[in-house]
TORBA-764035 format. One record per residue (C-alpha): residue number from 0; residue in three letters; y, x, z. Coordinates in pm, whole numbers, plus 50000, padded with zeros to 5 digits. Each point is the difference from the previous one (the first is absolute). Layout:
   k   r     Y     X     Z
 NUM ALA     Y     X     Z
...
// end
This chain:
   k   r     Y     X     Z
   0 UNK 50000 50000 50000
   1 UNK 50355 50109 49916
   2 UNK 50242 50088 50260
   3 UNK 50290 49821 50032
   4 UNK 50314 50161 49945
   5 UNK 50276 50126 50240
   6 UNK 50306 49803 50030
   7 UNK 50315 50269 50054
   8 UNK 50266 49833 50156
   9 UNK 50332 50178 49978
  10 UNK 50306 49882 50200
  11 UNK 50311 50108 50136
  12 UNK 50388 49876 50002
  13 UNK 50184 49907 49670
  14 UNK 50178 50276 49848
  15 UNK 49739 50319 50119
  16 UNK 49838 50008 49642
  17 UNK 49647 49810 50002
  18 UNK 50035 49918 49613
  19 UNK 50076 50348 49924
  20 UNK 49753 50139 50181
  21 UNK 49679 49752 49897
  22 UNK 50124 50075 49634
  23 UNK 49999 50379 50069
  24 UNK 49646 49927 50203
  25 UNK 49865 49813 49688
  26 UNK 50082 50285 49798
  27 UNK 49765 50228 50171
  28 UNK 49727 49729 50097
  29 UNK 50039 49741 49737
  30 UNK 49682 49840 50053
  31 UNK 50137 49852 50303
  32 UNK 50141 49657 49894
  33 UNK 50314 49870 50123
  34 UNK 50021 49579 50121
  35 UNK 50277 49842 49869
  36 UNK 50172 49788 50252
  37 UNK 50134 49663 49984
  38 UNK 50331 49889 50128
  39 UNK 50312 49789 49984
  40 UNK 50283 50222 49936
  41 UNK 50223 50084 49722
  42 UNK 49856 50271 49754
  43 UNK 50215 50320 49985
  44 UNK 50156 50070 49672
  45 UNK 49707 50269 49956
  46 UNK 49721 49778 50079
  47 UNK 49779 49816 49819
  48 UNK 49751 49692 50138
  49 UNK 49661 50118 49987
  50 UNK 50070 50356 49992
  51 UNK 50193 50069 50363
  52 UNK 49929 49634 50138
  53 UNK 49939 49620 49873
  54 UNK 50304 49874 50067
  55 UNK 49938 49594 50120
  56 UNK 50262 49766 50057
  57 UNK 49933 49890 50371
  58 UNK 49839 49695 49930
  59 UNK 49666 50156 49815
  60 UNK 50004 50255 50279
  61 UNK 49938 49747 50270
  62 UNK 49742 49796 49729
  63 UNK 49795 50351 50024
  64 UNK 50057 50039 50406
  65 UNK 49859 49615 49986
  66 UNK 49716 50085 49804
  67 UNK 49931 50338 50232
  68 UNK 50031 50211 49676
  69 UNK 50157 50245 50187
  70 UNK 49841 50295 50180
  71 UNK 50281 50061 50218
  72 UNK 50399 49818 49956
  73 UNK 50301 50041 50203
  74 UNK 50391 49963 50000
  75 UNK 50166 50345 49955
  76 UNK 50359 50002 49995
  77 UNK 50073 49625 49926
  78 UNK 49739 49981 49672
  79 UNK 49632 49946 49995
  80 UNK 49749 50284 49942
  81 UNK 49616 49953 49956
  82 UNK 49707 50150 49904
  83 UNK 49769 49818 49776
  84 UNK 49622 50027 50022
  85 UNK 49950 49980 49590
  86 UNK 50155 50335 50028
  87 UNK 49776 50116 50256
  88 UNK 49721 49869 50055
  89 UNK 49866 50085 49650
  90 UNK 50074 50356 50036
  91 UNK 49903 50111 50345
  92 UNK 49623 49841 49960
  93 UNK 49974 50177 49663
  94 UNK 50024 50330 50170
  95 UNK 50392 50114 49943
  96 UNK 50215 50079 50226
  97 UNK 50368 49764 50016
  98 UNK 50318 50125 50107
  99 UNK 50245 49736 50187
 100 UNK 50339 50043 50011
 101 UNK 50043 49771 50305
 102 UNK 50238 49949 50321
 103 UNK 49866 50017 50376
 104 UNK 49951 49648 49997
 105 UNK 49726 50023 49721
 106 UNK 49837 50310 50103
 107 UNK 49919 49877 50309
 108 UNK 49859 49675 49825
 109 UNK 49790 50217 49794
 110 UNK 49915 50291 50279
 111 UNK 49874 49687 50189
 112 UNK 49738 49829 49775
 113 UNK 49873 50284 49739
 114 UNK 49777 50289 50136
 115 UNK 50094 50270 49743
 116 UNK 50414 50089 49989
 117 UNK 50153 50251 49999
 118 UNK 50338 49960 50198
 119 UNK 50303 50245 49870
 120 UNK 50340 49956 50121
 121 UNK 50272 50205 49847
 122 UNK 50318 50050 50209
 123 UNK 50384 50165 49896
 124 UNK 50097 50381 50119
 125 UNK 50249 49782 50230
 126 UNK 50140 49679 49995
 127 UNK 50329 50130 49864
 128 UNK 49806 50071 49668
 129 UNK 49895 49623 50003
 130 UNK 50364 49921 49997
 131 UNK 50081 50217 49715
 132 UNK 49702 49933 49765
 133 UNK 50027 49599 50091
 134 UNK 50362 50023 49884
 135 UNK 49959 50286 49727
 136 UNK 49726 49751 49836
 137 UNK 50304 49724 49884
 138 UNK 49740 49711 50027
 139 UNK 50102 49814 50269
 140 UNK 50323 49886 50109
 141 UNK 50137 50115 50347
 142 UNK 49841 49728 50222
 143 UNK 49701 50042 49852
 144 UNK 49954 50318 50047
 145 UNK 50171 49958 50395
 146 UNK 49677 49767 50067
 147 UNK 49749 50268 49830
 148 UNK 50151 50239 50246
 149 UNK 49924 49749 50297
 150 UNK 49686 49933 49875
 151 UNK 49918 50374 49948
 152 UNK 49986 50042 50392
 153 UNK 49743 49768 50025
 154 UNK 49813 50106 49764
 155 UNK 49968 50357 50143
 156 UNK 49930 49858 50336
 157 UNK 49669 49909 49867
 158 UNK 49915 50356 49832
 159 UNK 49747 50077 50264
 160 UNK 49749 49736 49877
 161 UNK 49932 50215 49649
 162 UNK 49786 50267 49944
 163 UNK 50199 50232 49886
 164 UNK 50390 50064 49980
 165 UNK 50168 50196 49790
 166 UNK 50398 50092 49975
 167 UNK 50158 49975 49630
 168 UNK 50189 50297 50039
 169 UNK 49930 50104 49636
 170 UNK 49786 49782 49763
 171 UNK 49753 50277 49880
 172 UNK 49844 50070 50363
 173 UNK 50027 49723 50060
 174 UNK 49752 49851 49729
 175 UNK 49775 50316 50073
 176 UNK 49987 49864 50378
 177 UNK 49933 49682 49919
 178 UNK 49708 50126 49722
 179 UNK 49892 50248 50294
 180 UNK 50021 49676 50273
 181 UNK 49785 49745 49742
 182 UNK 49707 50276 49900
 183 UNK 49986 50055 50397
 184 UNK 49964 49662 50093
 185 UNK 49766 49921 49723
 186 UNK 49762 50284 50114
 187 UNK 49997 49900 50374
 188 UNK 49900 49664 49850
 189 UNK 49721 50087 49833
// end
């Protein structure tokens, strides 16, 4: 029988680089697959529905929450986030391994009910380069970005419950931590 594969949960406050670094991590490892999250807010003028989420109007969202099509859902910064079990499920029993891009909220849905995750959760030099690369990034306006940086203390209030932590002080160790952190965890697995 095939083992199922590992689901890598990486987390950590808006604005310390998780896309970045899961696109530099697929680069290296891109037989991991990434899960495409669902949620209710506004694309960015860069992204596209289906590639960086599935954008839903809220309506469908809660449809899928009523028909427990989601894996995991919460509210994260006034919009809906979920992620779906068709983009899952599929994978993980067919043997790969899924990365999820998730907050605190969702990892600890997942850490809770699936045996094989890997937690990572990827923190700023200091909270002072949060501020700048929030504001340097031009996507949000200013009270958006004021509640990120509230929320961004909770969030790394819950960094011991991962595995692993790593600080994003430059993006290329930091992918080669995170590769070190998943082969390690995989190997104490098996």
């Amino acid at each position: 029988m095939k083992k199922k594969g590992f689901i890598i949960i990486i987390s950590g406050p808006s604005g310390v680089g998780k896309g970045t670094i899961i696109r530099e991590v697929l680069k290296h490892k891109p037989e991991l697959k990434v899960s495409i999250s669902a949620c209710t807010r506004e694309p960015r003028s860069y992204e596209e529905d289906g590639v960086h989420y599935h954008f839903l109007p809220q309506d469908v969202f809660f449809e899928k929450v009523k028909k427990h099509e989601f894996i995991e859902w919460c509210e994260v910064h006034s919009n809906m986030y979920g992620t779906l079990h068709s983009e899952v499920d599929a994978m993980v029993n067919a043997g790969q391994d899924v990365i999820l891009e998730i907050d605190t909220q969702g990892a600890r849905k997942i850490m809770s009910e699936f045996s094989r995750v890997i937690s990572i959760f990827i923190t700023p030099p200091t909270f002072e380069d949060l501020i700048k690369r929030l504001h340097n990034r031009n996507t949000e306006k200013k009270e958006v970005i004021e509640h990120r940086l509230s929320m961004a203390g909770k969030e790394l209030a819950a960094i011991g419950e991962y595995d692993f932590i790593v600080v994003n002080n430059e993006v290329d160790q930091t992918v080669n931590d995170i590769l070190t952190m998943i082969d390690q965890a995989k190997e104490e697995f098996s």
